[in-house]
C-alpha positions as CSV (number, residue, x, y, z in Angstrom):
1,X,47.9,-5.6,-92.3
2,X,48.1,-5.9,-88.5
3,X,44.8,-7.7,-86.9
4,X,43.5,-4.9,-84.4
5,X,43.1,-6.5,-81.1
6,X,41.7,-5.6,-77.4
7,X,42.9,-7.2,-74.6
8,X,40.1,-8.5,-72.4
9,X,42.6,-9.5,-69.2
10,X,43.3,-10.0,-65.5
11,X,46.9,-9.8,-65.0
12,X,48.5,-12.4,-63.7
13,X,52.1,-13.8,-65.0
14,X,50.6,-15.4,-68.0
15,X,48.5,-12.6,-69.0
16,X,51.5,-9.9,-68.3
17,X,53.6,-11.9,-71.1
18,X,50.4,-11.9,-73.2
19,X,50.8,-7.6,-72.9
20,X,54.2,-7.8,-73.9
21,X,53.5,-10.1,-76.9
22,X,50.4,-8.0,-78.6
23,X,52.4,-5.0,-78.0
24,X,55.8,-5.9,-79.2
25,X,54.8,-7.9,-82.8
26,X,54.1,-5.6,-85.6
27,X,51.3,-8.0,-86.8
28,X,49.2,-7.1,-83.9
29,X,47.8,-3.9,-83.4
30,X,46.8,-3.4,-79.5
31,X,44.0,-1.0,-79.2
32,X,43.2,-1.2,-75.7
33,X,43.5,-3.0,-72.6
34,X,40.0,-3.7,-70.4
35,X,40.7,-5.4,-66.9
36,X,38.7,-8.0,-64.8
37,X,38.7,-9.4,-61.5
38,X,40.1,-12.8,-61.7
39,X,43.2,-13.7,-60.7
40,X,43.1,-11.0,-58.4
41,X,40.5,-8.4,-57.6
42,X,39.6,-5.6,-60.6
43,X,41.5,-2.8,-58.7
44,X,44.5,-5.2,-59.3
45,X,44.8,-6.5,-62.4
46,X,44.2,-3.2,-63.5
47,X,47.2,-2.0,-61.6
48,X,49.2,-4.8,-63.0
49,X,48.5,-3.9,-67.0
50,X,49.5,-0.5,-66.1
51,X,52.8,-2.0,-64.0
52,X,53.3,-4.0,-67.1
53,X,52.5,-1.1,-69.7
54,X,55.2,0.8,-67.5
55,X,57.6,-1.6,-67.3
56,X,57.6,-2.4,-70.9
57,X,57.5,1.0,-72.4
58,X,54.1,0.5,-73.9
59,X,52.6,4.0,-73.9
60,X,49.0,5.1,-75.7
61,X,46.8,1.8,-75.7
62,X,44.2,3.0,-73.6
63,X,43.7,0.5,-70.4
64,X,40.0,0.4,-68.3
65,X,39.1,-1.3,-65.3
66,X,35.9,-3.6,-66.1
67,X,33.7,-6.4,-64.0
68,X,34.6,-6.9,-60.4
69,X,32.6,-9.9,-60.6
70,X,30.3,-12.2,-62.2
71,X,27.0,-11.8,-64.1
72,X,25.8,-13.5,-61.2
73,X,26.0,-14.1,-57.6
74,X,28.1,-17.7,-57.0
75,X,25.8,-20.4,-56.1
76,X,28.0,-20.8,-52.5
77,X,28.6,-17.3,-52.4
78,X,32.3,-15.6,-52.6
79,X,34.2,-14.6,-55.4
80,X,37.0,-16.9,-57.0
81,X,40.4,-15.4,-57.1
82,X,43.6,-17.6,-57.8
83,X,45.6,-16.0,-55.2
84,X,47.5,-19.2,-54.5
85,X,49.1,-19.1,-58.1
86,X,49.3,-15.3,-58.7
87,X,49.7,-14.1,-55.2
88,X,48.8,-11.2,-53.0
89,X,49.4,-8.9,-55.4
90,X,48.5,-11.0,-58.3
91,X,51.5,-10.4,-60.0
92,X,53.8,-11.6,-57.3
93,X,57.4,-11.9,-58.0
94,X,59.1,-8.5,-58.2
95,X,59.3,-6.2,-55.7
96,X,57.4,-3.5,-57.7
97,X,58.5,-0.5,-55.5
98,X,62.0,-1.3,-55.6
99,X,62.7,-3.9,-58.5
100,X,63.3,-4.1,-62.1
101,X,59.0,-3.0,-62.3
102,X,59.6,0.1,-60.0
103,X,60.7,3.8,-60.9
104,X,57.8,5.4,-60.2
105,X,58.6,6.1,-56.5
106,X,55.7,4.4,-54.6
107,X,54.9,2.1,-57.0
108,X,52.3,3.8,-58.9
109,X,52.7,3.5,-62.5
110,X,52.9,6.8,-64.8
111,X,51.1,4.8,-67.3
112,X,47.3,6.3,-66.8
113,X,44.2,4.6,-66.4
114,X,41.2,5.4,-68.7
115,X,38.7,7.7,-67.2
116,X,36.1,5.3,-69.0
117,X,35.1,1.5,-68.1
118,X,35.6,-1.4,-69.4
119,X,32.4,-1.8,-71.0
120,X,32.6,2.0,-72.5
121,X,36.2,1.6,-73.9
122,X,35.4,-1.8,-75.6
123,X,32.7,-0.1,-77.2
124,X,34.2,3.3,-78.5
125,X,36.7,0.9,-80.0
126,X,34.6,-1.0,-81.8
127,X,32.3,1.7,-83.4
128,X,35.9,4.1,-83.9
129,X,37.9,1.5,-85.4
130,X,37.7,1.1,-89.6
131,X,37.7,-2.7,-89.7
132,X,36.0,-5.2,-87.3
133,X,38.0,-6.2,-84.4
134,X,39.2,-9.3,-82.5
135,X,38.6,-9.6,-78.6
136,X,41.1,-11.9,-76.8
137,X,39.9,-12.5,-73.5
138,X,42.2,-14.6,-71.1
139,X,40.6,-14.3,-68.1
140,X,36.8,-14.6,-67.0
141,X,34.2,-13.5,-70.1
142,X,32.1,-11.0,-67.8
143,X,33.1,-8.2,-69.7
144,X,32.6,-9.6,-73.1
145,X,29.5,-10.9,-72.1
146,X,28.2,-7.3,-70.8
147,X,29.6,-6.1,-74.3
148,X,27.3,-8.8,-76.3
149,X,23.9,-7.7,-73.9
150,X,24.6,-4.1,-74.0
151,X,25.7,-3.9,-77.7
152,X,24.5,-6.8,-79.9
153,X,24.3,-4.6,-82.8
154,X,28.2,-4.4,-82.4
155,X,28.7,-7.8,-83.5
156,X,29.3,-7.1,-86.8
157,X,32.1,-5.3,-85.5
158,X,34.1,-8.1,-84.2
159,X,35.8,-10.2,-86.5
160,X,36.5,-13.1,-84.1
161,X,37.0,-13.8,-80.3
162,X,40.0,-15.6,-79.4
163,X,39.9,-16.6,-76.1
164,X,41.8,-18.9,-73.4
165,X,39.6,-20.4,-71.1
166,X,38.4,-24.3,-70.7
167,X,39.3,-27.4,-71.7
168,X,38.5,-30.1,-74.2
169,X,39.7,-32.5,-71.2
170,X,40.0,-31.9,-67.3
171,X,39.8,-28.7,-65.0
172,X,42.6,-27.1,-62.9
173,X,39.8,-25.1,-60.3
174,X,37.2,-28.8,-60.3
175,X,38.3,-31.6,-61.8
176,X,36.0,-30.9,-64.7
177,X,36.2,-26.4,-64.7
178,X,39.2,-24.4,-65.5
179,X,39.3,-21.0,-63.4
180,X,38.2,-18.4,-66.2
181,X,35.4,-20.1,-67.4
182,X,33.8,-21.2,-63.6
183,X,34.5,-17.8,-62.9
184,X,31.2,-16.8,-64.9
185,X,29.8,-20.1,-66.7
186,X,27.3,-17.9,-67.6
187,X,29.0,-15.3,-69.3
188,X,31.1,-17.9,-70.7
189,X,27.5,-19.8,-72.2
190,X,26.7,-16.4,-73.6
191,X,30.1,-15.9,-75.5
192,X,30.0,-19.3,-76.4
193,X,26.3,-18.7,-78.1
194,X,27.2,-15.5,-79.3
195,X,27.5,-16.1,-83.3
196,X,30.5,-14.6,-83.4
197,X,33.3,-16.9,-84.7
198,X,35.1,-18.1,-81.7
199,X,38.7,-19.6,-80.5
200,X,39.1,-21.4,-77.8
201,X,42.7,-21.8,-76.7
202,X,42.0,-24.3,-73.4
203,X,44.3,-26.4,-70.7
204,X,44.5,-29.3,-73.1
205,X,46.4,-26.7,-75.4
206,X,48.0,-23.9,-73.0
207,X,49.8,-27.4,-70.6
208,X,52.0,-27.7,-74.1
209,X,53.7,-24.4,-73.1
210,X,56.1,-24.6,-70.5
211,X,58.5,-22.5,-68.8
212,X,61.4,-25.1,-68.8
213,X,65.0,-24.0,-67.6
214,X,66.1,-23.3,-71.1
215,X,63.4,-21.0,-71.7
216,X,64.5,-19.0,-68.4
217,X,68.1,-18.9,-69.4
218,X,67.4,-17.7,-73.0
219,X,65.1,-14.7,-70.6
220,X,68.4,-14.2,-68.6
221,X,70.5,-14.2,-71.5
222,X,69.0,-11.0,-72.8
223,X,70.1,-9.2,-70.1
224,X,67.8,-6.6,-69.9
225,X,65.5,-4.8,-66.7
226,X,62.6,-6.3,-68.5
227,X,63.6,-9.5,-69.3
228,X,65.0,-9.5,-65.5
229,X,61.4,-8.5,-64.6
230,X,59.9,-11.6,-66.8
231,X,62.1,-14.6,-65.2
232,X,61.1,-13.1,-61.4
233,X,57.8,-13.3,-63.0
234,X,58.1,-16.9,-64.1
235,X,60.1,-17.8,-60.9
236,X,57.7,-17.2,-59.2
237,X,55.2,-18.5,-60.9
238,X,56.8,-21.8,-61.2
239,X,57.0,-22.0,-57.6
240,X,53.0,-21.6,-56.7
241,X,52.3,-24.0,-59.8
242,X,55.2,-27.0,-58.4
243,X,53.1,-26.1,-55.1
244,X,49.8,-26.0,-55.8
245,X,49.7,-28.6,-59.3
246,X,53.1,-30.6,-58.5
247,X,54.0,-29.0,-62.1
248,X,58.0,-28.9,-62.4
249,X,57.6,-26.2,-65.3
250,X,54.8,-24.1,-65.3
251,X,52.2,-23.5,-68.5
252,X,52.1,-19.9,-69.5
253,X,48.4,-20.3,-70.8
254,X,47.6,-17.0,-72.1
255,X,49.6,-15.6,-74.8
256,X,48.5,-18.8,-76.5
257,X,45.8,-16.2,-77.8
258,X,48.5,-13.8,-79.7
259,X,50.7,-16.1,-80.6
260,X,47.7,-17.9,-82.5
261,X,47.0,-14.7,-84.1
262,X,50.7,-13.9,-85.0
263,X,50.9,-17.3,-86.9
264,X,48.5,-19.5,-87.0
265,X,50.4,-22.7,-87.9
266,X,51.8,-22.7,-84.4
267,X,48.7,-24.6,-82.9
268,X,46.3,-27.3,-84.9
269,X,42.8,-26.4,-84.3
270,X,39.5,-28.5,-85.0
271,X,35.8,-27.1,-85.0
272,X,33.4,-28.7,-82.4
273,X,30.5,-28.1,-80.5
274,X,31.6,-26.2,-77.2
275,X,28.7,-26.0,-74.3
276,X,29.7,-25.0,-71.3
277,X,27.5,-27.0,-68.2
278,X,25.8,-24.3,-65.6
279,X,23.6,-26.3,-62.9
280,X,26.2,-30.1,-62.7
281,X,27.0,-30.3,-59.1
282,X,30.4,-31.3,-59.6
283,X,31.1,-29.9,-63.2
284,X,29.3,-26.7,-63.0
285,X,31.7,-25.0,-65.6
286,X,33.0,-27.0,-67.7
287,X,33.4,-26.7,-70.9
288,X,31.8,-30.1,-72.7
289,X,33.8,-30.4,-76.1
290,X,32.2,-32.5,-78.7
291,X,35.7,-33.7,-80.8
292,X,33.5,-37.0,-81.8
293,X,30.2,-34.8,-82.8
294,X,28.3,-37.5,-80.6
295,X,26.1,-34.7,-79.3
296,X,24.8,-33.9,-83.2
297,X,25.3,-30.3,-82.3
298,X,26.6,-28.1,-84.8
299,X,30.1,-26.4,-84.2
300,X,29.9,-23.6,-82.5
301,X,34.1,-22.7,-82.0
302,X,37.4,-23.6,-83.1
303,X,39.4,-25.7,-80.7
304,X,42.8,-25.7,-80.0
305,X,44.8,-28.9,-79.8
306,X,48.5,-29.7,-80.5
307,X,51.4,-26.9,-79.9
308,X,54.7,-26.0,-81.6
309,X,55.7,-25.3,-78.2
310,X,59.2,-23.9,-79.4
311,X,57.9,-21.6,-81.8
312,X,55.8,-20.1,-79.1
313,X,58.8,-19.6,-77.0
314,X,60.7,-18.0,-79.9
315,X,58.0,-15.3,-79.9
316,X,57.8,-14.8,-76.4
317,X,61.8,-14.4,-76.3
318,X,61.5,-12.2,-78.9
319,X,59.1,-9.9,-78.2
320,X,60.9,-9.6,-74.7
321,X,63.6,-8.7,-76.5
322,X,62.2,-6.0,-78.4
323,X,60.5,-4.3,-76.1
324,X,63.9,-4.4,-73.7
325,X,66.0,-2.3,-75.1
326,X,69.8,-2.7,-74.9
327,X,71.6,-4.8,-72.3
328,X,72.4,-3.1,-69.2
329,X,76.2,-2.8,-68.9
330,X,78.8,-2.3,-66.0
């Protein structure tokens, strides 16, 4: 049986690919899509799942606009929005009115949002749906987080959440926080406390997955508007990340989540004690992984850690491919 799955996201080239993933493999079943500022502001990613819903084909998963920001205010104020890797638009790339993303004359998708939020979708899902099922988030855990305080008599309706975020090393945002979890530490403390079964897919995993040359020319080879559409995605994405990281290939952390989820041999994971720090002046969150159980803690989530790195492309290229349709010929 497929594993039901909501999207939890904030498009963002990595998370776009993760769309096209959950949507394209028949052992997924994408219920909806809820949207979260992070990369970019709410109003944006939310437009992006819809570009990439559009783009794609992918037509009745419902997609809702959540948090447009944390639980709580920023200690320094401000809002953190990774604008120098996902750009303006936070899908930066295309030219969405005109490219291989555009058709729908001023850029507006035809691909509706849901008159509901985030936090309402997430939860007619969960009480609607016949078996429990699993949240991936891949962005900040705000909405999750209002979903466990709102609801926490839904938890015995999700099986497991499977999440990228973290790292059982070094930050990308600090040196000790990745972006999605110092987003909201705190929401990010409560999804970690939660009692539901969590993954944790973080930077020590996801920098195993890159977008080498070969991977773009088997994109390219499919010839395709959407897989014309995904290397202008990764183009561009590997420029900002050369810039900003001095990366020559850039990591496409996200669909790390589905790709889990489609088979699980792809990535080896081990159970420790995750804690993510809230008050450190310089590692305010980060996510403390106990691989050595030093701590004495019990384990509290499954951690990712080594990567078939081509398997996870062969997915990728494949579910590009089936969601692409035929070549385009002369």
């Amino acid at each position: 049986m497929p594993v039901p799955v909501i999207l939890d996201c904030d498009p963002g080239h990595d998370d776009a690919f993760n769309i096209l993933l959950a949507a394209a493999h028949p052992s997924v079943d994408l219920l909806a899509i809820t949207t979260v500022a992070g990369n970019q502001s709410v109003d944006k990613t939310t437009l992006n799942a819809r570009r990439m819903c559009e783009a794609a084909g992918i037509r009745g998963v419902p997609i809702a606009a959540g948090a447009a920001g944390p639980l709580h205010a920023r200690p320094h104020g401000g809002q953190l929005i990774a604008e120098k890797i996902h750009g303006g638009s936070g899908l930066d790339g295309p030219s969405w009115e005109s490219g291989p993303g555009a058709g729908f004359g001023d850029g507006e998708p035809t691909v509706p949002q849901d008159p509901r939020d985030a936090l309402t979708l997430l939860r007619d899902t969960l009480i609607r749906h016949p078996a429990p099922v699993t949240l991936v988030p891949t962005g900040p855990l705000t909405n999750i987080a209002t979903l466990l305080l709102a609801h926490p008599r839904l938890t015995d309706r999700i099986e497991r959440i499977v999440l990228m975020g973290g790292s059982a090393e070094r930050g990308n945002t600090t040196p000790a926080a990745e972006f999605n979890i110092l987003c909201d530490p705190e929401a990010a403390d409560i999804v970690f406390g939660c009692g539901v079964p969590v993954t944790m897919f973080g930077l020590n995993a996801t920098h195993q997955v890159r977008a080498t040359p070969e991977v773009i020319a088997r994109l390219t080879a499919l010839g395709t508007p959407l897989s014309r559409l995904c290397v202008e995605l990764l183009t561009y994405f590997a420029s900002t990340y050369r810039e900003v990281y001095g990366f020559d290939t850039p990591p496409l952390h996200d669909p790390l989540t589905v790709a889990h989820l489609i088979d699980p041999s792809l990535v080896s994971l081990v159970r420790a004690a995750v804690r993510v720090e809230l008050t450190g002046t310089w590692t305010r969150g980060a996510t403390v992984v106990d691989l050595d159980g030093v701590t004495g803690l019990p384990p509290n989530a499954e951690v990712g850690m080594d990567v078939d790195a081509a398997g996870f492309w062969d997915l990728i290229v494949e579910a590009v491919r089936v969601l692409g349709g035929a070549p385009n010929t002369p």
